[in-house]
KOLLUMTI-731850 format. One record per residue (C-alpha): residue number from 1; x, y, z. Coordinates in steps of 0.1 Angstrom, whole numbers. Layout:
<recs>
 kolpa    c1    c2    c3
   NUM     X     Y     Z
...
</recs>
This chain:
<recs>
 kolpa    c1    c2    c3
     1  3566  -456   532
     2  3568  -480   503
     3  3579  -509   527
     4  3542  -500   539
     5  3523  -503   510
     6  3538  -536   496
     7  3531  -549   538
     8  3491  -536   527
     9  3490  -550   493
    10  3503  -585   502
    11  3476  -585   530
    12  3452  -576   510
    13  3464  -605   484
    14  3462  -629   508
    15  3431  -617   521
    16  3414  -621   485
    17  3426  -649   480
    18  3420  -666   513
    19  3380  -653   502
    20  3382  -668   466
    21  3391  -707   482
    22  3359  -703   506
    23  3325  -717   490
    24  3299  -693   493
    25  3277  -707   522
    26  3247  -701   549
    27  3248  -707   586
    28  3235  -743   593
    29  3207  -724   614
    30  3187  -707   584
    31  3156  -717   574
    32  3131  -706   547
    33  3094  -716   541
    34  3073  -726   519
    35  3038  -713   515
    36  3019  -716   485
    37  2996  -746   487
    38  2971  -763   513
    39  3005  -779   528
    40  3031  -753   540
    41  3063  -759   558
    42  3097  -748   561
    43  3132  -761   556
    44  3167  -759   566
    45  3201  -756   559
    46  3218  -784   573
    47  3198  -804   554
    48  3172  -820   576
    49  3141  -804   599
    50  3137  -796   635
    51  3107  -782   642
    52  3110  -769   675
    53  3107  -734   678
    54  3116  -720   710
    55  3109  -683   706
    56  3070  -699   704
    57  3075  -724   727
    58  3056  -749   700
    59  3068  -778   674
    60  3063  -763   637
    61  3061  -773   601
    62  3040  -795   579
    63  3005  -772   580
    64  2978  -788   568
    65  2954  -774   560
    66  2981  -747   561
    67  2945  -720   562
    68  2942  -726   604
    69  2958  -721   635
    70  2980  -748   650
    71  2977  -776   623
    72  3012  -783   623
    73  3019  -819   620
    74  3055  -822   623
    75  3084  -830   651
    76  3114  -838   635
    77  3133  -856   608
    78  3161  -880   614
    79  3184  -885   583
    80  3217  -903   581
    81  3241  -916   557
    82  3267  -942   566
    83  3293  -963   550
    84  3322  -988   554
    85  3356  -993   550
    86  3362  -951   556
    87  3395  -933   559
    88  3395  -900   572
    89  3411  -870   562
    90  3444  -881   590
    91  3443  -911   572
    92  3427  -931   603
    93  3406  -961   588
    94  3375  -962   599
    95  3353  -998   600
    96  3319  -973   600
    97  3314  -942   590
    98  3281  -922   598
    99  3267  -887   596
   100  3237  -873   612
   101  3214  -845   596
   102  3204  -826   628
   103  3216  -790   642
   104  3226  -807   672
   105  3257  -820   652
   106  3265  -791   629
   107  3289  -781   621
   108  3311  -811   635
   109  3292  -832   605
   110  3275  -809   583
   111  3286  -777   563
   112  3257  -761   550
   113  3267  -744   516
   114  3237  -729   501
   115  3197  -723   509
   116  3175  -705   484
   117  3143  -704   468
   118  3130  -694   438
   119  3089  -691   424
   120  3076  -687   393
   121  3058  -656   398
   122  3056  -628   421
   123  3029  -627   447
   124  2999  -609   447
   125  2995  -575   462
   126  2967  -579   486
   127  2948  -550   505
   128  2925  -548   531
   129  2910  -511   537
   130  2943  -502   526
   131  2965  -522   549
   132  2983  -541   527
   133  2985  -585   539
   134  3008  -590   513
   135  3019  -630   522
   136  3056  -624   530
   137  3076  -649   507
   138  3112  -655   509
   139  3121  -654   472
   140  3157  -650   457
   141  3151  -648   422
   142  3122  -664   398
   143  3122  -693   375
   144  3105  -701   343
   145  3071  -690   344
   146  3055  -718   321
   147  3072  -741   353
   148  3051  -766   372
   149  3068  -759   400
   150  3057  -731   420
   151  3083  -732   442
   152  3116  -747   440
   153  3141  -749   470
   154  3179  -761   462
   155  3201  -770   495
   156  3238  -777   496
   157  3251  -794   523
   158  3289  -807   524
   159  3294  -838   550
   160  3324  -850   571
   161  3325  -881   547
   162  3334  -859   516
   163  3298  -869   504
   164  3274  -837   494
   165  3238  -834   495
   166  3218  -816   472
   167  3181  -811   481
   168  3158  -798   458
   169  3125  -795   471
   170  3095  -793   450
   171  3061  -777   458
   172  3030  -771   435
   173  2995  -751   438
   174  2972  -769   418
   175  2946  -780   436
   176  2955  -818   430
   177  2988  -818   440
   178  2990  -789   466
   179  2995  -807   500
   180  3022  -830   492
   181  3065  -819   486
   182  3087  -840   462
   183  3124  -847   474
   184  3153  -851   448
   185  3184  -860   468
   186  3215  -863   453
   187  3244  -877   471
   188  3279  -868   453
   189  3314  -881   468
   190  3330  -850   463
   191  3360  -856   488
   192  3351  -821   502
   193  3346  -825   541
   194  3339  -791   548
   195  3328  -751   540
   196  3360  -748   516
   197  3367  -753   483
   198  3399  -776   491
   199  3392  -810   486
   200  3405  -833   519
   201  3397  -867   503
   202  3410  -868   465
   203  3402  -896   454
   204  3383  -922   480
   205  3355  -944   473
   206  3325  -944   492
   207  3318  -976   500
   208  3284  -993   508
   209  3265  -964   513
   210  3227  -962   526
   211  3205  -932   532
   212  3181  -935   557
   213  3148  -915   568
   214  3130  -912   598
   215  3107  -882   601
   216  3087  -881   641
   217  3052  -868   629
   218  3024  -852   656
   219  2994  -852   637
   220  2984  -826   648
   221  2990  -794   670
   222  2962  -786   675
   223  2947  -822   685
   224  2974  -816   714
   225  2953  -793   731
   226  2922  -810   733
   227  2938  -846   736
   228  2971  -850   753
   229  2997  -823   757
   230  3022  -845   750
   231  3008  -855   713
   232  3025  -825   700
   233  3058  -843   704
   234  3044  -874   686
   235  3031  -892   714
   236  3002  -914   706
   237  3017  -919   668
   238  3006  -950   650
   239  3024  -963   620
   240  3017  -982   590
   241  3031  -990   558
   242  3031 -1011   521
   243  3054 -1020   498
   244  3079 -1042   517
   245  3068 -1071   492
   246  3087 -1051   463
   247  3102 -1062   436
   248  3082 -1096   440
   249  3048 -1085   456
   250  3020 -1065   436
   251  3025 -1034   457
   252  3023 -1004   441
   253  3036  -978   465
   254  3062  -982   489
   255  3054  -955   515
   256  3046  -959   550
   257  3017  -929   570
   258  3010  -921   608
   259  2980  -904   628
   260  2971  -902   662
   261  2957  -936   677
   262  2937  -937   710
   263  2949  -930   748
   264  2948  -948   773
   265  2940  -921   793
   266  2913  -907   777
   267  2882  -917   788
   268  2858  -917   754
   269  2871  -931   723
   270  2900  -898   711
   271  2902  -911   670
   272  2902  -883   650
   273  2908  -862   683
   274  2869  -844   690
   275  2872  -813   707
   276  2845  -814   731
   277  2846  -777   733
   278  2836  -773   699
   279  2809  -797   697
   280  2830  -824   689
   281  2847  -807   658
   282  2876  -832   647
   283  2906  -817   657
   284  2936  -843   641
   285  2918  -862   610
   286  2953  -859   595
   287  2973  -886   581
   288  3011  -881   575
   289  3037  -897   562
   290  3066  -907   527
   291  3068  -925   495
   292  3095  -932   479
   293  3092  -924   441
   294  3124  -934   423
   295  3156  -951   437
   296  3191  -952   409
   297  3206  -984   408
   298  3242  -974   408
   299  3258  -939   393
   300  3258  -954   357
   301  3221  -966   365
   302  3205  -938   367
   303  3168  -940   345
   304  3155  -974   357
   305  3138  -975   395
   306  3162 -1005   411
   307  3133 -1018   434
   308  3157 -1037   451
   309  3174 -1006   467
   310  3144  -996   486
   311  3131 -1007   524
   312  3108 -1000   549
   313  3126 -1016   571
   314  3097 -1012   606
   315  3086  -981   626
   316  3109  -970   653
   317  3098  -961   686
   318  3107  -931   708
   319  3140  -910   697
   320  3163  -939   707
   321  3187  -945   678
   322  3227  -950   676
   323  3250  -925   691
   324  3275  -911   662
   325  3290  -881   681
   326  3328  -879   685
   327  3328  -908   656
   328  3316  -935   681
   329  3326  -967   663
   330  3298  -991   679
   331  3273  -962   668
   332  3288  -961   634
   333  3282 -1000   631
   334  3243  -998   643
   335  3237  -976   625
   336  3251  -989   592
   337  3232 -1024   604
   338  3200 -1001   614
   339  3197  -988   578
   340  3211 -1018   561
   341  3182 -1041   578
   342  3193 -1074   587
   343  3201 -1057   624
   344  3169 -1037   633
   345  3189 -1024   664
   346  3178 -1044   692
   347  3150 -1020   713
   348  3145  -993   693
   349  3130 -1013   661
   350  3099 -1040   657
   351  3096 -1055   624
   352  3063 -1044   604
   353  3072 -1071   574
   354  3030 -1070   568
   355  3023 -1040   582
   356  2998 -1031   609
   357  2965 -1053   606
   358  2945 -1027   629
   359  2957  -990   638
   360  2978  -991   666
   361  3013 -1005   685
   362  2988 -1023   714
   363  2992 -1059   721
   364  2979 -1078   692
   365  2979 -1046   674
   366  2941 -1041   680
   367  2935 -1006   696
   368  2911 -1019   722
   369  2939 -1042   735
   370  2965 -1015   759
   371  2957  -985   736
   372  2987  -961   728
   373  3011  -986   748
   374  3039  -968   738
   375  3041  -934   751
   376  3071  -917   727
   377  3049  -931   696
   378  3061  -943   664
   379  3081  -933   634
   380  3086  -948   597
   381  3113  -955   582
   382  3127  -956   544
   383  3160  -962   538
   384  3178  -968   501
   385  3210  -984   489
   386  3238  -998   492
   387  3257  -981   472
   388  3298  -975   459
   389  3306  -940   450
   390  3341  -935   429
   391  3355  -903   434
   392  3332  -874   414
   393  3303  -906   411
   394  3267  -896   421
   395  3232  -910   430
   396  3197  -897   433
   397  3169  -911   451
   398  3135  -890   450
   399  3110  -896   476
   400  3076  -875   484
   401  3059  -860   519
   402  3025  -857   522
   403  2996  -849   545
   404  2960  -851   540
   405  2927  -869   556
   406  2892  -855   562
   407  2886  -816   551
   408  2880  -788   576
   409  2843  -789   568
   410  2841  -827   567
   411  2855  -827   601
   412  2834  -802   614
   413  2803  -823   603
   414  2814  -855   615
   415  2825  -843   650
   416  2792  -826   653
   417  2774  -857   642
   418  2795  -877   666
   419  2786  -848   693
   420  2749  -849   691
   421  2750  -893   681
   422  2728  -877   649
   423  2731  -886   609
   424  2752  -919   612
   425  2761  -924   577
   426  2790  -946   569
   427  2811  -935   539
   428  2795  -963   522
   429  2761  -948   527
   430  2753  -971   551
   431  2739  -965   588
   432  2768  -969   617
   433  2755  -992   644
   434  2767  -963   668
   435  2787  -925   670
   436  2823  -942   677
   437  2819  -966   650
   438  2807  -934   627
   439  2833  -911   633
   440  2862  -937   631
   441  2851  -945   599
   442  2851  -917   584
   443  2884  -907   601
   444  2900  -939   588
   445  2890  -929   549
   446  2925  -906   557
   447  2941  -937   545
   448  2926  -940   515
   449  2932  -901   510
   450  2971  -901   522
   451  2971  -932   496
   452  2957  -911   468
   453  2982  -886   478
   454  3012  -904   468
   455  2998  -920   437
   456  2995  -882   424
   457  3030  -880   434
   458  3042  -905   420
   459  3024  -898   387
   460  3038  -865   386
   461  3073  -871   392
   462  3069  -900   365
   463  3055  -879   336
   464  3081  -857   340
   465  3061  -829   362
   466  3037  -825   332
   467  3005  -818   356
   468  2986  -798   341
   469  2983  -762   351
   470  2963  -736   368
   471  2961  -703   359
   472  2979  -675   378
   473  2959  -658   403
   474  2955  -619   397
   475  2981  -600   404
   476  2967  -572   427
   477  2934  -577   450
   478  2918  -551   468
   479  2892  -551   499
   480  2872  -523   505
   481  2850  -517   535
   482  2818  -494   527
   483  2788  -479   543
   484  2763  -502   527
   485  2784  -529   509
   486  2824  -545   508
   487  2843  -540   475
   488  2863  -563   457
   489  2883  -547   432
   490  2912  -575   413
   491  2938  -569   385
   492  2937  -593   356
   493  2954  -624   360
   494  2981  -623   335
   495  2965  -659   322
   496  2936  -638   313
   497  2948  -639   274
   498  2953  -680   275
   499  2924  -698   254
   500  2915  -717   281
   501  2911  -689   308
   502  2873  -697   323
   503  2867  -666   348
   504  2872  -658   386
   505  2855  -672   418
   506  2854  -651   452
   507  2849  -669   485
   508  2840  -656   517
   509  2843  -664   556
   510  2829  -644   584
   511  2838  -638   621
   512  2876  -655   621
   513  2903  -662   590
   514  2898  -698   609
   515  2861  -700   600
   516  2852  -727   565
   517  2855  -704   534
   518  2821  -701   515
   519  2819  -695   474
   520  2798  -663   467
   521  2804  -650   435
   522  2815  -664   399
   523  2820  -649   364
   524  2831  -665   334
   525  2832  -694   313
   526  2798  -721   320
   527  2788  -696   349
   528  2755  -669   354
   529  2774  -645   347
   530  2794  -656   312
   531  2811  -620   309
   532  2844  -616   327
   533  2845  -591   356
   534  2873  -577   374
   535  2849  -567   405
   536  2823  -576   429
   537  2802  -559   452
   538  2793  -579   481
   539  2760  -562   492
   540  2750  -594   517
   541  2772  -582   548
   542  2759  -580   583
   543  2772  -545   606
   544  2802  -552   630
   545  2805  -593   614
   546  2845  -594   601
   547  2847  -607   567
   548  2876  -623   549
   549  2880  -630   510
   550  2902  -651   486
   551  2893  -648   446
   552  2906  -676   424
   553  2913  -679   384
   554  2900  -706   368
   555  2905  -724   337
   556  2876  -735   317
   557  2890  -775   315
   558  2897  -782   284
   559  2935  -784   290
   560  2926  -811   319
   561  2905  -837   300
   562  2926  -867   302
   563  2923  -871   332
   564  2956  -892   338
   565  2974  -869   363
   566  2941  -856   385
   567  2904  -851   379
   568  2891  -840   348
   569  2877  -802   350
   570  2884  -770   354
   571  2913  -759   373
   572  2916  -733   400
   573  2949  -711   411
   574  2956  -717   447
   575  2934  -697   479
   576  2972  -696   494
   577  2981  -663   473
   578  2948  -639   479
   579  2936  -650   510
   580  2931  -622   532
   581  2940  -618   563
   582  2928  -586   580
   583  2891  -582   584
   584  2869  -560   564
   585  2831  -548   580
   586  2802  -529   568
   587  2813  -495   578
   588  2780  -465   578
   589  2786  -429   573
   590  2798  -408   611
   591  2772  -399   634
   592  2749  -372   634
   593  2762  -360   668
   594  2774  -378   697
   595  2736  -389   709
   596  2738  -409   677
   597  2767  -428   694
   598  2762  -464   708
   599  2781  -493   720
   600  2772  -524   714
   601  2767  -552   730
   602  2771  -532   760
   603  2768  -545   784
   604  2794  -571   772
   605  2784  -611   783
   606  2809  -633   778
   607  2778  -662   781
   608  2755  -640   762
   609  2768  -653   725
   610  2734  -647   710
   611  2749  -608   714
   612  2780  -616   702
   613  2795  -611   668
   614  2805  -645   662
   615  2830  -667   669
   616  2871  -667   669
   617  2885  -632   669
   618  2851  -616   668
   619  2836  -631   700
   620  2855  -608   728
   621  2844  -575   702
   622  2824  -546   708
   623  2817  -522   685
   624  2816  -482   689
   625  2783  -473   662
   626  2780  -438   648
   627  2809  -424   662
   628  2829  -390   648
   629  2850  -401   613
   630  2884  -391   633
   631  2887  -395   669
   632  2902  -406   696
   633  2885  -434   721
   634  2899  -439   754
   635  2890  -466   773
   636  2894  -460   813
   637  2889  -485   846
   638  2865  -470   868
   639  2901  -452   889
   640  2911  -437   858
   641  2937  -460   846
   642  2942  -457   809
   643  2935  -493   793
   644  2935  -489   761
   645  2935  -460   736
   646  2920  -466   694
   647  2928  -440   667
   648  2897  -439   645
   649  2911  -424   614
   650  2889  -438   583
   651  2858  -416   582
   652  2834  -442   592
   653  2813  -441   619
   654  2824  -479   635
   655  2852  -492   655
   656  2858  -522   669
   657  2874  -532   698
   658  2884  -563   709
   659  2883  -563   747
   660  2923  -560   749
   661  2940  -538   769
   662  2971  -517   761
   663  2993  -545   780
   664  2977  -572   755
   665  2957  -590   782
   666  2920  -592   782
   667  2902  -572   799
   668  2880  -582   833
   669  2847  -578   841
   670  2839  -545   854
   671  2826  -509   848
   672  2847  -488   822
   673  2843  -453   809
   674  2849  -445   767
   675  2869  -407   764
   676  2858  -401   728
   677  2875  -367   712
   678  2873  -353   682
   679  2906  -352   667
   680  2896  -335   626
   681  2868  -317   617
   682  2844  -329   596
   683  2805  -325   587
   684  2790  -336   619
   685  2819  -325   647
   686  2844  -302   650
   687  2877  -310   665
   688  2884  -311   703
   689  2846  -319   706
   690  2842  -350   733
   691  2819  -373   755
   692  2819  -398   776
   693  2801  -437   773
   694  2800  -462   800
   695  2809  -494   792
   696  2798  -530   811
   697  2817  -564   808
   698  2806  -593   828
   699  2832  -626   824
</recs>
């Protein structure tokens, strides 16, 4: 027996300590997002981003505005870091030594080690007719609350070269510097090769290092579906960039940005991407793209920006780039020439020295000259070094990722204005000579915007992340459908007792989450109504339109009136945390009786929109009127197939249905027949009551 329990004990000893040597660490898979802010995306553990999503079928990340469907602007990043003179952990010298930042390598190259996020306050509580539409937030733990970050990500990643990665990614919310991330990489020769805390490679140096970044943008989704297909792999990408003159030129920014040039196939001019089915609406105004915000000049030069260790080195077409896998030595050496520079790897890289004179990779680079000649599109490229890393030595680099162009509502108006060839004004106030010349105008002012972009960037990464900031949004909001009005009902934000709180601001869309957000309501400081109010009764809705809501806090300005960092003014805390997301309606009292009942429209006209409720969501919706405050509706083909059954539970007399069947397929045109029971009494019906209503779709 004893022989026994010194065999378990000295398993179990082994067993500990075989757990104590093992890092803590995340499978190279994980990824968490980030979604406070106008820009949303997510990230990974391995270090780098591939957006494809094959549960969706669909290339995800980079959502701007983050507020609407399929504005994804983002394919994938390429990062690498690559040395010389290596020798590997079996003591095999190595000319080259690379390592690719990509899921398709892991974990041969990468050893994820950690992936979490913290925020500096909880979210909002946010309820709609009591379902609560909470955002979901992946949150391990909060951070200083008087932070300007909002969110803060921190990624570990050990490397086959004994170098680690940590990536802290930055986000913010104020309204001046919510579309854009900040980057701090730091690369560390720790001599630790894998998941373990045993270090393989005591004592090597690293020697000329680079980092290099090539992120494929597809700007955007949703310009995919009303352009080409194939956009939403990046296709149809045009690159530019500045700030190759540095450290002699007068540059300013060293950054490079890509949208969606024209197609050759496309038979009207596609800038900006109008969606003839939508009257022209601008479907991919976006401009995306990096700029790099600080560089170290060695791991003892560590304050000072070393200009001279920063390049964008050319834009890179298609996903050709050097083969590492299995340690390939001629891939090492391309790619340490690729991100080096003198060797722009023959094919696969065309020098940009003075950037693109006109949008677009066509001969002469003029877009009327073979538009879109290159089918895989085009990619910037920043790379930063070289560098020599002792053993325990570190570097930083900081860069920043942004997107931005024309607003939803700008592009809205200029698409329709484009549509109809109508109010041709030039952003300088001038009249357009035509509708193409109009709209690509107005499109190209995403330059100036992606430009403005990084310059808050870098401002805020060089005060030290002293932006000032917004005040918290309230900490509960609360929808409330009625008979005769919607309720908004808010808990104080907990900035409420700052000196500089100013009031609240609620804003309002009707018929989709999709539609432009209107403001209809204010209270507070420089306002009609002065006196701070923790409700609003919206008394202006319209029976059977959805609505949806977001309230923001609001400073009253007078801790943002330098004006240095952003605007002067007051500042707002961000739509992203109160947004709602389920619709509320005008909702009367139940029916008198089941003569009271109606369905309208009925019947149903797909063509008919004057009869409809709107658009988005709303415009396949018909709504039961004066129905019993707790039944059971039925719907039935004209055989007496069941196609879809609605529990009416909130003592109202609406409910809406949406033309979807049980299966989740919309219904055809045809007759159908509404079972409506009575499932609670109440004062107009007692339970097990019912009738029957015919119902007519034409499609």
């Amino acid at each position: 027996m004893k022989k026994y329990i010194i065999k378990y004990i000295t398993i179990l000893l082994v067993t500990l300590l075989l757990v104590s040597v093992v890092q803590a660490q995340v499978t190279y898979n994980k990824k968490m997002w980030i979604k406070v802010g106008s820009l949303q995306s997510y990230f990974s553990a391995f270090g780098a981003e591939r957006a494809w999503n094959a549960n969706a079928g669909i290339y995800e990340g980079l959502q701007w505005p983050a507020y609407y469907s399929k504005t994804d602007n983002f394919v994938i990043d390429r990062n690498w870091i690559v040395s010389k003179d290596f020798t590997n952990e079996n003591g095999i010298d190595m000319d080259y030594k690379g390592v690719y930042f990509s899921s398709d390598f892991s974990p041969n190259y990468l050893y994820p080690i950690s992936l979490k996020q913290t925020a500096k306050f909880l979210p909002p509580t946010i309820l709609v007719d009591g379902i609560n539409v909470t955002k979901k937030y992946e949150i391990d733990e909060l951070h200083d609350i008087n932070s300007p970050f909002d969110r803060i990500i921190t990624n570990v990643v050990n490397t086959s070269m004994g170098v680690t990665v940590t990536r802290t990614i930055y986000a913010f919310s104020q309204q001046y510097h919510d579309n854009y991330f900040i980057y701090e990489y730091t690369y560390e020769n720790t001599g630790n090769i894998d998941d373990d805390e045993e270090i393989e490679l005591p004592g090597q140096t690293i020697n000329e290092m680079y980092s290099g970044f090539m992120p494929r943008y597809a700007t955007s989704r949703e310009g995919g579906y009303t352009i080409a297909g194939a956009m939403t792999w990046g296709k149809l990408q045009w690159v530019s960039h500045m700030g190759n003159n540095y450290p002699n030129g007068n540059d300013s920014l060293r950054c490079f940005w890509s949208w969606v040039g024209q197609d050759g196939n496309v038979s009207f001019d596609n800038i900006g991407g109008p969606d003839l089915d939508d009257k022209g609406r601008l479907s991919c105004p976006q401009f995306a793209g990096m700029v790099s915000l600080h560089c170290d000049g060695s791991p003892t030069d560590t304050v000072n920006d070393d200009l001279t260790k920063h390049r964008i080195i050319g834009w890179h077409a298609g996903d050709t780039y050097p083969g590492i896998s299995n340690n390939n030595a001629s891939g090492m050496r391309d790619l340490w020439e690729m991100l080096e520079g003198t060797d722009l790897y023959t094919g696969s890289e065309i020098p940009m020295d003075n950037g693109i004179s006109a949008p677009g990779p066509g001969k002469n680079d003029l877009p009327q000259d073979n538009p879109g000649n290159d089918g895989g599109g085009a990619a910037g490229f920043l790379t930063y070094g070289p560098y020599t890393l002792n053993f325990g030595e570190k570097v930083k680099i900081v860069q920043a990722e942004g997107v931005s162009g024309l607003s939803r509502e700008k592009a809205r108006e200029v698409g329709n204005n484009w549509f109809y060839d109508e109010n041709l004004v030039l952003p300088d106030g001038s009249d357009a000579s035509n509708n193409v010349q109009y709209k690509n105008a107005w499109v190209y002012t995403g330059k100036d915007s992606i430009l403005q972009t990084y310059s808050r960037a870098k401002k805020n990464y060089e005060s030290g992340y002293s932006i000032p900031l917004p005040p918290q949004p309230p900490t509960e909001f609360v929808v409330s459908s009625g008979g005769d009005k919607i309720s908004l009902d808010w808990n104080p934000s907990p900035s409420e007792t700052n000196p500089n709180f100013g009031g609240y601001i609620v804003y309002r869309a009707t018929s989709s989450v999709d539609s432009v957000f209107h403001q209809i309501y204010e209270c507070g400081v420089g306002t009609e109504n002065p006196t701070i109010s923790n409700q609003y009764v919206d008394m202006t809705p319209i029976r059977g339109i959805s609505y949806y809501y977001y309230i923001s806090a609001f400073s009253d300005g007078s801790d943002n009136n330098a004006g240095n960092l952003n605007p002067k003014g007051r500042l707002k805390s961000n739509r992203a945390y109160t947004q709602t997301t389920q619709p509320a309606y005008l909702r009367r009292e139940e029916g008198k009786g089941f003569n009271d009942t109606r369905i309208v429209p009925n019947p149903y006209n797909i063509k008919a929109k004057e009869m409809q409720f709107g658009e988005g969501l709303d415009k396949d919706k018909i709504m039961f009127y004066n129905i019993p405050g707790y039944c059971k509706i039925q719907i039935f083909s004209e055989r007496g197939d069941l196609i879809k059954t609605l529990n009416h539970t909130d003592g109202s007399g609406d409910h809406r249905w949406n033309l979807i069947s049980k299966d989740r397929q919309i219904v055809v045109s045809g007759i159908y027949v509404a079972y409506i029971e009575v499932t609670k009494d109440s004062p107009n019906f007692n339970k097990g009551e019912s009738t029957f209503k015919k119902i007519i779709v034409i499609r």
